[in-house]
N, C-alpha and C positions, 0 to 999 in steps of 0.2 A: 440705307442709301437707295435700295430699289422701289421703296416704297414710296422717297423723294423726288424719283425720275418717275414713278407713274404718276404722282401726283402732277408733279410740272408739264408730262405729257396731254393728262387730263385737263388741267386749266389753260394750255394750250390751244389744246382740239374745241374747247369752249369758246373762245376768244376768234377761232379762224372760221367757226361756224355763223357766228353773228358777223362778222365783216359779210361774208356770206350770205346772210340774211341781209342786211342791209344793200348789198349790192343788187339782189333778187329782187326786192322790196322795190327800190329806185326803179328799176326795170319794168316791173309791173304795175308802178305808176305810170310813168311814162306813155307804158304801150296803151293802158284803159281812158288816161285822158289826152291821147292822139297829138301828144308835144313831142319835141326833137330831143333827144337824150343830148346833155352837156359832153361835146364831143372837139377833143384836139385834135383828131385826126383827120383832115378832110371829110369831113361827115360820114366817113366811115362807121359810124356806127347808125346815123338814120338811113345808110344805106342798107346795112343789116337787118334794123328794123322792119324798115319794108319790102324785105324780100319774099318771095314764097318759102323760106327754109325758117320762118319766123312763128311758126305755128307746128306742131305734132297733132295730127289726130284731131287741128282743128283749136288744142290747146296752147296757149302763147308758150313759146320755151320760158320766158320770166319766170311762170305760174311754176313749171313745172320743176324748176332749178329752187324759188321758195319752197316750193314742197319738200325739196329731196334735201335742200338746208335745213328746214323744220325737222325733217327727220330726225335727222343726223344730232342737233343738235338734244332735240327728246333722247334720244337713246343713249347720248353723254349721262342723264342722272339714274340711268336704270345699273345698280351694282350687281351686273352675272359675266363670265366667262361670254354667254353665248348674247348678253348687250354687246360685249364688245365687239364680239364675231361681225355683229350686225351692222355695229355703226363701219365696222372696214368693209363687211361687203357692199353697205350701202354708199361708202367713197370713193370702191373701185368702179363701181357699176356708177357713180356723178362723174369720175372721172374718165372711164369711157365713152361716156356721151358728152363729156368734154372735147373728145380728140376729133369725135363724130363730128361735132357744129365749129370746129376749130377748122377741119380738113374744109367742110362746105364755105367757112369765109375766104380762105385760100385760094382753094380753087373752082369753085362754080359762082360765088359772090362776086369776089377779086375784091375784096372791102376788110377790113379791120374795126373790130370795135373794142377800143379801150376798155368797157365795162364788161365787156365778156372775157377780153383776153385775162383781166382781173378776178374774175368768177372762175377761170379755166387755172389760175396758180393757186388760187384758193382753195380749191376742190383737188389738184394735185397734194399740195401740202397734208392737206387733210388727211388724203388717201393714202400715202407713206408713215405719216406718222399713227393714225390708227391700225395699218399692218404692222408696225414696230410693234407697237403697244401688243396687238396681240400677241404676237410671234417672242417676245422679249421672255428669254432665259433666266430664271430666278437665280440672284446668288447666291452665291455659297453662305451670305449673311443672312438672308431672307429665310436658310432652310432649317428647320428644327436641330438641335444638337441630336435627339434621336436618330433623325435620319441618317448624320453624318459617321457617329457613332454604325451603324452598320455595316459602310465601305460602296454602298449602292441606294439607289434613292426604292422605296417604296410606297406606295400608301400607306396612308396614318391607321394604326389598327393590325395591321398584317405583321406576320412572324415573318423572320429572314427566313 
């Protein structure tokens, strides 16, 4: 059973990462060939586009949200303990820079852009469910008979 919830967790975090990428992708079209992002909100989001909060360091936020998607998803097919660490630390640190360009359309914009607020539940999602994943308590199915057999869990190899 636990190995069916990582696995569903896994093909999951795969799945939310390419919406992810494709959302990034659109985005970083857009901004390079200087068109108006397909927007239902009052042009809320070509208002975001052309903001001064539309750039880091000079680098389009797009660019730098497909990066951190690329990431995220690379490190889905890496099998370690500290892959995993990584892809949650790299969803909490998407997902605070999430709340960062979230707060700035709020309140210094005054603009919403559908494709970011999309990109901000996507990188959420991510970022809970790869802290699950790591954080997730093995069960009592998952654990050796030896170890149960001893009344306390220890490494494999070790004397009680």
């Amino acid at each position: 059973m636990a190995d069916r919830t990582d696995r569903t967790l896994h093909r999951t975090l795969i799945v939310l990462a390419l919406v992810g990428i494709g959302i990034a992708s659109y985005l970083t079209y857009v901004h390079y060939k200087k068109l108006s992002p397909i927007c239902a909100i009052n042009e809320g989001c070509e208002k975001v586009q052309n903001s001064r909060y539309a750039k880091v360091g000079g680098v389009p936020v797009p660019v730098i949200g497909l990066i951190g998607y690329v990431a995220i998803f690379t490190s889905l097919f890496v099998r370690s303990e500290v892959a995993r660490l990584t892809t949650a630390g790299m969803a909490i640190g998407g997902f605070a820079f999430s709340v960062y360009l979230t707060s700035l359309e709020l309140f210094r914009i005054h603009a919403i852009c559908q494709w970011c607020v999309g990109s901000a539940i996507v990188m959420t999602t991510i970022a809970v469910l790869s802290t699950i994943r790591v954080l997730r308590v093995p069960t009592l199915a998952s654990l050796s008979e030896d170890h149960l057999g001893r009344g306390r869990l220890e490494p494999e190899g070790e004397a009680a």
